[in-house]
N, CA, C and O atoms as a GROMACS GRO file, in nm:
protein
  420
    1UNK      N    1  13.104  10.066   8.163
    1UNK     CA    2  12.970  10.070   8.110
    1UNK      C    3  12.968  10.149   7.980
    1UNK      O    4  13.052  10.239   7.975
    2UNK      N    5  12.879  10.134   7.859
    2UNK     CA    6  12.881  10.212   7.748
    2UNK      C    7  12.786  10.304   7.799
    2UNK      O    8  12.717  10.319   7.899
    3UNK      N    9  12.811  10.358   7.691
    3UNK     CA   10  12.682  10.507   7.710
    3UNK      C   11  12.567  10.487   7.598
    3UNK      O   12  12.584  10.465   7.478
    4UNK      N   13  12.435  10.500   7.673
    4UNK     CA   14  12.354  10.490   7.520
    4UNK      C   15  12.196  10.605   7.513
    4UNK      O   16  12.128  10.647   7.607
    5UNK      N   17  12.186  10.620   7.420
    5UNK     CA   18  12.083  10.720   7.399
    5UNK      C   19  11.969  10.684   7.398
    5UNK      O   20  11.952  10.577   7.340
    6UNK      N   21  11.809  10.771   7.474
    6UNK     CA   22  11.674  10.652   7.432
    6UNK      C   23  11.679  10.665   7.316
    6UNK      O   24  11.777  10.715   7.260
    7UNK      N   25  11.574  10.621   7.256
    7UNK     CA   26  11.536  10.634   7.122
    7UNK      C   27  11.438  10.741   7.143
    7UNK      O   28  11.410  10.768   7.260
    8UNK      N   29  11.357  10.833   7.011
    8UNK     CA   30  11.293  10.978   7.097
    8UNK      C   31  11.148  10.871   6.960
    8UNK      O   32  11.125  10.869   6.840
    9UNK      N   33  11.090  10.796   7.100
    9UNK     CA   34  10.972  10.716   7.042
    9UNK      C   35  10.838  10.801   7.058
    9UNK      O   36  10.792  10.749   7.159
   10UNK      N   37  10.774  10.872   7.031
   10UNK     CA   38  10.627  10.951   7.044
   10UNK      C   39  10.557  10.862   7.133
   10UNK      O   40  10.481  10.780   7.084
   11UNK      N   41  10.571  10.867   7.241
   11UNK     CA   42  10.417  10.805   7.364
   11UNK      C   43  10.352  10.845   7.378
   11UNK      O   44  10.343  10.953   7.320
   12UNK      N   45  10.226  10.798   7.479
   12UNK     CA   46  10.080  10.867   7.532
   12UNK      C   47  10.080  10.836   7.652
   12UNK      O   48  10.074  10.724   7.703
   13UNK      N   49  10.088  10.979   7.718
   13UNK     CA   50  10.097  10.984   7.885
   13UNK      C   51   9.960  11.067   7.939
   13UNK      O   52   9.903  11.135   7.854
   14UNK      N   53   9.901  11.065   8.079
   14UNK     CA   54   9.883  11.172   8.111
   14UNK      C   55   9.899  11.198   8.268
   14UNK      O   56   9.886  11.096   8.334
   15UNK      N   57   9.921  11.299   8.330
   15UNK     CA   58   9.943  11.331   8.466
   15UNK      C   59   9.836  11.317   8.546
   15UNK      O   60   9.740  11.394   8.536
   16UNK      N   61   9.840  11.224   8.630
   16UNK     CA   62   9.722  11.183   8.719
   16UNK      C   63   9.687  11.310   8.820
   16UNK      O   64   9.768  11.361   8.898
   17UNK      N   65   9.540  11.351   8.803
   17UNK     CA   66   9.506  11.430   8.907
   17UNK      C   67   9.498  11.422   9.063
   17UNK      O   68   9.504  11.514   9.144
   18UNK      N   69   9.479  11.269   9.087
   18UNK     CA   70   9.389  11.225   9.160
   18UNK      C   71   9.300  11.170   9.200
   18UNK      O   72   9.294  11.103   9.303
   19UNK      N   73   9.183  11.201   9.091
   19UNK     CA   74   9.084  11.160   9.103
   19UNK      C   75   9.068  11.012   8.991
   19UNK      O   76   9.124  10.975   8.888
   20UNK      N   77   8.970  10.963   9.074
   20UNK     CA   78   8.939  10.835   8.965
   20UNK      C   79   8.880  10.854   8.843
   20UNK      O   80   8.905  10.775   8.751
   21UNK      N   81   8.828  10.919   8.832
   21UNK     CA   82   8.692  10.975   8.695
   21UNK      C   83   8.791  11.008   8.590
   21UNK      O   84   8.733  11.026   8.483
   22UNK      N   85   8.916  11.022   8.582
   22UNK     CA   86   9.031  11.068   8.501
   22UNK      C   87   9.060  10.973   8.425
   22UNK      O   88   9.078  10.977   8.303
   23UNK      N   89   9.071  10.819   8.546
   23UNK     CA   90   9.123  10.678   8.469
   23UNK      C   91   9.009  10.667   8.429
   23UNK      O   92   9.003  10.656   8.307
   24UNK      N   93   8.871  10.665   8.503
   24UNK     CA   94   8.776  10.551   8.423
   24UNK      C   95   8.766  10.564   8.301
   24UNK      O   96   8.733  10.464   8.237
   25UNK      N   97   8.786  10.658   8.248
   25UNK     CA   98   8.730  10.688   8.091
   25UNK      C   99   8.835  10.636   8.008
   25UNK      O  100   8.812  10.628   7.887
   26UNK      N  101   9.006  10.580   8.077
   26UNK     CA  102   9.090  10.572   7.975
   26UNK      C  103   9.099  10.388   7.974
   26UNK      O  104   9.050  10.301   8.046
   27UNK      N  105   9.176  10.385   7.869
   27UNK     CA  106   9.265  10.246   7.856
   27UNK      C  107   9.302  10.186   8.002
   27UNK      O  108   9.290  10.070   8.042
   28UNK      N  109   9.357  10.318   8.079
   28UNK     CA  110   9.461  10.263   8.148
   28UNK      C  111   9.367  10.198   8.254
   28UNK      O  112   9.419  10.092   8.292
   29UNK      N  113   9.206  10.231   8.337
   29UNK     CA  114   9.109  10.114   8.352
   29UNK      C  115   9.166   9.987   8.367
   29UNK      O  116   9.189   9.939   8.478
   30UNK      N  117   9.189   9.929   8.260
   30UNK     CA  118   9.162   9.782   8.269
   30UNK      C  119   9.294   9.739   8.368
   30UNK      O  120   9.277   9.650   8.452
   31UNK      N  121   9.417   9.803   8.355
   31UNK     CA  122   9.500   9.745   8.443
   31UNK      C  123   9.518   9.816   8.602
   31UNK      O  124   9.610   9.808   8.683
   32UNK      N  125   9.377   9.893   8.604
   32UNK     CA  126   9.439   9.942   8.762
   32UNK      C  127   9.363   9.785   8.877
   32UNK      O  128   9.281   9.695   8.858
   33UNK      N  129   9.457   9.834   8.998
   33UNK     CA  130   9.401   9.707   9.069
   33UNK      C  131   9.324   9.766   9.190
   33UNK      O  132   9.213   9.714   9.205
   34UNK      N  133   9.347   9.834   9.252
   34UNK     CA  134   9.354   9.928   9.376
   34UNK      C  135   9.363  10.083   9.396
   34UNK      O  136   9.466  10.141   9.363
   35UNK      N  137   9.275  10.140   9.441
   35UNK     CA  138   9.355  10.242   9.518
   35UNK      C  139   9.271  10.322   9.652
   35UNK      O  140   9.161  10.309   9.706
   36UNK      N  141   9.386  10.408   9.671
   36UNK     CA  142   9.325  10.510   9.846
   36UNK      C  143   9.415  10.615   9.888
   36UNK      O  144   9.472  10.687   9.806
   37UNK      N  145   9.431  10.628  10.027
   37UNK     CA  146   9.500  10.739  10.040
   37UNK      C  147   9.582  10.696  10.135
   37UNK      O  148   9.537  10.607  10.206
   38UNK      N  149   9.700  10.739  10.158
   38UNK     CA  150   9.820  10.689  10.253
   38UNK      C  151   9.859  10.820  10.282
   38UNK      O  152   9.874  10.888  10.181
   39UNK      N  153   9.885  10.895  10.417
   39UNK     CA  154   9.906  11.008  10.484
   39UNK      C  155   9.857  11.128  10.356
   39UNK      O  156   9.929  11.195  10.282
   40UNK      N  157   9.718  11.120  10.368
   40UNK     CA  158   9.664  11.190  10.311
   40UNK      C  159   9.700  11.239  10.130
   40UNK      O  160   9.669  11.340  10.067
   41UNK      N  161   9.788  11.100  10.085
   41UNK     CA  162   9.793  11.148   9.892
   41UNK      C  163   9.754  11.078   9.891
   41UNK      O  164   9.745  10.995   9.982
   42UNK      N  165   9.695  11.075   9.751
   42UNK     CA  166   9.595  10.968   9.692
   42UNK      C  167   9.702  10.931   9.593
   42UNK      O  168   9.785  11.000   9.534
   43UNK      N  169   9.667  10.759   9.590
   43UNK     CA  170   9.768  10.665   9.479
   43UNK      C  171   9.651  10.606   9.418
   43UNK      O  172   9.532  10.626   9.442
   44UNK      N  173   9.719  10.512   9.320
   44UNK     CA  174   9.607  10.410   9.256
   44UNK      C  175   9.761  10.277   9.241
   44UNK      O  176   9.882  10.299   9.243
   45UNK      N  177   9.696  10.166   9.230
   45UNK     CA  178   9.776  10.079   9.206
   45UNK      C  179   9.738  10.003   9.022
   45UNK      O  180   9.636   9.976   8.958
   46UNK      N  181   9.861   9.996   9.004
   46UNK     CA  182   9.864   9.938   8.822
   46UNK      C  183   9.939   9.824   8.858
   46UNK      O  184  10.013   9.785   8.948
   47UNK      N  185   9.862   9.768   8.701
   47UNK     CA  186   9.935   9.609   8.676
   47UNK      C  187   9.979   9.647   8.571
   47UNK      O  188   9.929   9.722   8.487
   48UNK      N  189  10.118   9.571   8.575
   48UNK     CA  190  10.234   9.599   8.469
   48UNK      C  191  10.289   9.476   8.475
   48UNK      O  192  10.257   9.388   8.554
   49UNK      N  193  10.402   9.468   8.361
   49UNK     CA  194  10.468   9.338   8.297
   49UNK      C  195  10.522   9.295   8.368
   49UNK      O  196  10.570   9.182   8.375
   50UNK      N  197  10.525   9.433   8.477
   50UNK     CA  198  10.691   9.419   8.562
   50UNK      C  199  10.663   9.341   8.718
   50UNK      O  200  10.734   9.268   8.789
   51UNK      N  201  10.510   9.400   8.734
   51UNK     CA  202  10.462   9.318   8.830
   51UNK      C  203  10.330   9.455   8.877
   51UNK      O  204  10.282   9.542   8.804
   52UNK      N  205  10.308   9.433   8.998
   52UNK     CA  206  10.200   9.580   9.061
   52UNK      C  207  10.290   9.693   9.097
   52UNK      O  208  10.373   9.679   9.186
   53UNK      N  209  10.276   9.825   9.018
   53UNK     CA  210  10.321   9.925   9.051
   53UNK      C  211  10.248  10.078   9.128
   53UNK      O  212  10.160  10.136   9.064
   54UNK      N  213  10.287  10.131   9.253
   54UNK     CA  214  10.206  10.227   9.266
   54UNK      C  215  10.210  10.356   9.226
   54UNK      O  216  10.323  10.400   9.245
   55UNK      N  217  10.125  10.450   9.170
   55UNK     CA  218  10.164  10.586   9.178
   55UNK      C  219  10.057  10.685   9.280
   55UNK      O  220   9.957  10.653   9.343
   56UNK      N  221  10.128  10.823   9.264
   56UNK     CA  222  10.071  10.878   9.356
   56UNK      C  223  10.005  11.001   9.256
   56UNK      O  224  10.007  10.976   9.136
   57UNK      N  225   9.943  11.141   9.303
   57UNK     CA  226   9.896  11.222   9.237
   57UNK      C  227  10.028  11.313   9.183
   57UNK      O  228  10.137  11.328   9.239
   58UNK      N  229   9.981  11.366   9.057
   58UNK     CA  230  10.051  11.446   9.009
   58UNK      C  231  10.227  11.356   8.953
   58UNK      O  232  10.338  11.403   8.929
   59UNK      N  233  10.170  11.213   8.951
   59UNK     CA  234  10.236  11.104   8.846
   59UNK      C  235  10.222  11.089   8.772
   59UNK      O  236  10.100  11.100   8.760
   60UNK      N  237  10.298  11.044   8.611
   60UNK     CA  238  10.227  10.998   8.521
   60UNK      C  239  10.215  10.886   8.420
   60UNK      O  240  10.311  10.835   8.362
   61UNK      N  241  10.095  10.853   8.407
   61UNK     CA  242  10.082  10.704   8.378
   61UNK      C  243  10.104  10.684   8.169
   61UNK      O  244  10.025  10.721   8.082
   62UNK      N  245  10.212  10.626   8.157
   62UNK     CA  246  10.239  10.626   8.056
   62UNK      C  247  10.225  10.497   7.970
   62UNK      O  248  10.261  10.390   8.020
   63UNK      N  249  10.166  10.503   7.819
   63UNK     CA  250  10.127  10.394   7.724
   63UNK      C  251  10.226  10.385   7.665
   63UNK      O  252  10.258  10.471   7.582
   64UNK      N  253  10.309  10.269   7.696
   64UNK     CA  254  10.490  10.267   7.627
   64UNK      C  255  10.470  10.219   7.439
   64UNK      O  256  10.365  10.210   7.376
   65UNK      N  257  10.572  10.204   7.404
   65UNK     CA  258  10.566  10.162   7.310
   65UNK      C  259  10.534  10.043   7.252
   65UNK      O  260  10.544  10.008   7.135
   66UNK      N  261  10.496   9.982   7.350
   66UNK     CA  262  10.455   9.825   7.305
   66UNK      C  263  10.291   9.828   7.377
   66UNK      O  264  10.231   9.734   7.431
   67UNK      N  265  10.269   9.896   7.367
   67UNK     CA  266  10.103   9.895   7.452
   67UNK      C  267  10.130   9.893   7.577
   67UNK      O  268  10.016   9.890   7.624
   68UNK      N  269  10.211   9.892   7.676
   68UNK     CA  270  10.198   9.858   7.794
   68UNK      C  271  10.164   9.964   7.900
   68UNK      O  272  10.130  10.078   7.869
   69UNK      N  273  10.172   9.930   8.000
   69UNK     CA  274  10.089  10.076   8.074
   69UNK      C  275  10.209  10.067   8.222
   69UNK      O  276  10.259   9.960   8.256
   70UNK      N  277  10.239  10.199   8.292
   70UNK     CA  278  10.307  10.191   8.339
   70UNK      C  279  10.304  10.352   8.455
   70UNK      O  280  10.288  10.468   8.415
   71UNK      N  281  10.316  10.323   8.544
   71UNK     CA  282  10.332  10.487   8.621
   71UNK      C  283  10.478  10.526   8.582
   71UNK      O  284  10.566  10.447   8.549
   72UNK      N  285  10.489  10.669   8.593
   72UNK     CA  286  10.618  10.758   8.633
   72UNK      C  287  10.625  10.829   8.694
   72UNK      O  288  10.527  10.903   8.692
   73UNK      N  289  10.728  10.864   8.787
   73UNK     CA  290  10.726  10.963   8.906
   73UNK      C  291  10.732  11.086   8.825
   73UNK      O  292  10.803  11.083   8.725
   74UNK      N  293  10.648  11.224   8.861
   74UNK     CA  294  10.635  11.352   8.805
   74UNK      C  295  10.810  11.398   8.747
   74UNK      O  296  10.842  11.437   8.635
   75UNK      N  297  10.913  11.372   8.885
   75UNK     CA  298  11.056  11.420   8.858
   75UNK      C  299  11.142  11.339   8.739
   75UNK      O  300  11.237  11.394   8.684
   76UNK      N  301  11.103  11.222   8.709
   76UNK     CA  302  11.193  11.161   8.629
   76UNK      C  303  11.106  11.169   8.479
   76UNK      O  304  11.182  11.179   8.383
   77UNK      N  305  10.987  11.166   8.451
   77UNK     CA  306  10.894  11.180   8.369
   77UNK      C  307  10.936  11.316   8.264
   77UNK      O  308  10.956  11.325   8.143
   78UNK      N  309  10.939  11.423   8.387
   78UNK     CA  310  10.942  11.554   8.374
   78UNK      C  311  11.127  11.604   8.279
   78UNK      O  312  11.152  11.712   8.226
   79UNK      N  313  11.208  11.499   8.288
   79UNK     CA  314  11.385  11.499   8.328
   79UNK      C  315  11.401  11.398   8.214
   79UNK      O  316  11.515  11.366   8.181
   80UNK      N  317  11.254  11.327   8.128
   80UNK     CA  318  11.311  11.215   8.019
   80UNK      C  319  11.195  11.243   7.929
   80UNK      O  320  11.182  11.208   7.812
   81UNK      N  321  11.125  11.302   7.995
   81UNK     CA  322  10.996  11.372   7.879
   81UNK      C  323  10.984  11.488   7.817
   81UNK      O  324  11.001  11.587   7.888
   82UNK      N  325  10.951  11.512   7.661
   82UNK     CA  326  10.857  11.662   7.682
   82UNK      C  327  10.776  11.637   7.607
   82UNK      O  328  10.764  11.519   7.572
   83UNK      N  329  10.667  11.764   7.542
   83UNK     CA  330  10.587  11.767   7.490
   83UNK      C  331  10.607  11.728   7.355
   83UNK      O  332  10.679  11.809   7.296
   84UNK      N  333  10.556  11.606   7.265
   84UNK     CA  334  10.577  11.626   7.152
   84UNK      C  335  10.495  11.753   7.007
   84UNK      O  336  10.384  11.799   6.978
   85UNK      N  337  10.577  11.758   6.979
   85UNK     CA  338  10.535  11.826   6.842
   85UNK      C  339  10.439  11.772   6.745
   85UNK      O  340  10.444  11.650   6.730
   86UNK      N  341  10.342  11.844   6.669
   86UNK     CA  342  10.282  11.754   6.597
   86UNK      C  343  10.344  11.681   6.518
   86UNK      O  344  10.381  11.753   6.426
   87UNK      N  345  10.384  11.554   6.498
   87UNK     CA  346  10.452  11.484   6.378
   87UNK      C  347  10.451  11.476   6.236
   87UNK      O  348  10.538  11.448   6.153
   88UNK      N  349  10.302  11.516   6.225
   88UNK     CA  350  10.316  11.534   6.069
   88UNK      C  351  10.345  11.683   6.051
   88UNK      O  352  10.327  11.715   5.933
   89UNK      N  353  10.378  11.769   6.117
   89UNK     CA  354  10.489  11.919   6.082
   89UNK      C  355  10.599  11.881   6.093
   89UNK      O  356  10.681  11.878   6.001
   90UNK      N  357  10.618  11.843   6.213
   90UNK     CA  358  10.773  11.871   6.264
   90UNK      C  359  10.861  11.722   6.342
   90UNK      O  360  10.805  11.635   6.409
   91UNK      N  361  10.936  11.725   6.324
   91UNK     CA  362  11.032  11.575   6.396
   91UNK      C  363  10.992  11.619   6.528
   91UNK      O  364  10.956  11.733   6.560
   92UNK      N  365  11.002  11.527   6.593
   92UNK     CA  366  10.927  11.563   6.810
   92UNK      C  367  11.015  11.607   6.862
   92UNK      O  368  10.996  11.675   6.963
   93UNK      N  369  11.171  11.582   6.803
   93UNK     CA  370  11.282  11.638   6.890
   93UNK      C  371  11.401  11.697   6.785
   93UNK      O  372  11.519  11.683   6.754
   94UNK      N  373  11.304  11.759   6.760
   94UNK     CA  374  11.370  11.855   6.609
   94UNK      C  375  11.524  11.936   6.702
   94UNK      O  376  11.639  11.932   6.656
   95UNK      N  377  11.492  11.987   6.804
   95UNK     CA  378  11.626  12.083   6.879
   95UNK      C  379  11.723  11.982   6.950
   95UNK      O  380  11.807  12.037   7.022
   96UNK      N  381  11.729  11.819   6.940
   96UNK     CA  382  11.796  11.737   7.018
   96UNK      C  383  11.891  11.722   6.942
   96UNK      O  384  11.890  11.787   6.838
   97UNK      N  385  12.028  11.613   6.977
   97UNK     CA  386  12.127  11.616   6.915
   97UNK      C  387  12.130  11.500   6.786
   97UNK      O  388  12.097  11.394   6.838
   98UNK      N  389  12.151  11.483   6.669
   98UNK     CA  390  12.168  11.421   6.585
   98UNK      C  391  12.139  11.314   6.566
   98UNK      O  392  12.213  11.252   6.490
   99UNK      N  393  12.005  11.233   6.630
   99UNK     CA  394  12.027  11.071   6.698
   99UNK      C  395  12.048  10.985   6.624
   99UNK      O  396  12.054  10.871   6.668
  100UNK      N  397  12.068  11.012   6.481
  100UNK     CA  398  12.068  10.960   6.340
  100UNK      C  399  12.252  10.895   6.348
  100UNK      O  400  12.290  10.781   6.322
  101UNK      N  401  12.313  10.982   6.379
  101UNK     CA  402  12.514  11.022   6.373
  101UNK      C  403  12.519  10.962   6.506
  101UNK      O  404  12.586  10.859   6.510
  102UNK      N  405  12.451  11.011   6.651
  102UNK     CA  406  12.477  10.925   6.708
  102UNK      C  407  12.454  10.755   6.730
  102UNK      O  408  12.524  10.678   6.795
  103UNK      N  409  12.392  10.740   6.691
  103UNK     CA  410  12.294  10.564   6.652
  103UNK      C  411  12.415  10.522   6.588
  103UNK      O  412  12.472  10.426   6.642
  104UNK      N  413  12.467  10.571   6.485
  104UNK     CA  414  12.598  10.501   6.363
  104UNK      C  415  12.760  10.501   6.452
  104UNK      O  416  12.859  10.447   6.402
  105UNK      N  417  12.762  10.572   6.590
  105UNK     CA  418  12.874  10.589   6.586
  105UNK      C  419  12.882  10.417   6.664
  105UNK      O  420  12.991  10.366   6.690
   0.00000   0.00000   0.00000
């Protein structure tokens, strides 16, 4: 297998509380289908490219780079995400490794 790097693309996420009043106000609305509670967590169900995806609280629902909408589990989110920087100061992953040198090799 090769090895390959993401690209460090600026998204729009946010960490689901729980509650519904969080989505209604956003984008992400139009693609939810469902939701309730299963041994007491609360999920919501999304429509995605990929097909219906569920998340649960304290997930987060992310606007990819092509508009699309999508849950992430808090642990892997948390392990491929961080906070970006403002962009017009600073590059978002100004302390990461070279992705410029690595991209060419």
């Amino acid at each position: 297998m090769k090895s390959y790097v993401k690209r460090p693309f600026v998204i729009k996420a946010l960490q689901w509380d729980g509650t519904i009043g969080k989505l209604h106000d956003t984008e992400i609305w139009q693609h939810m289908v469902t939701g309730g509670t299963e041994r007491g967590v609360r999920y919501g169900i999304l429509r995605t490219p990929e097909g219906d995806m569920k998340f649960h609280k304290g997930d987060y629902i992310v606007k990819g780079v092509c508009g699309e909408i999508y849950p992430v589990k808090k642990e892997i989110f948390e392990k491929t995400y961080r906070e970006a920087s403002d962009p017009k100061k600073d590059a978002p992953f100004k302390d990461g490794p070279d992705l410029e040198k690595l991209w060419a090799e």
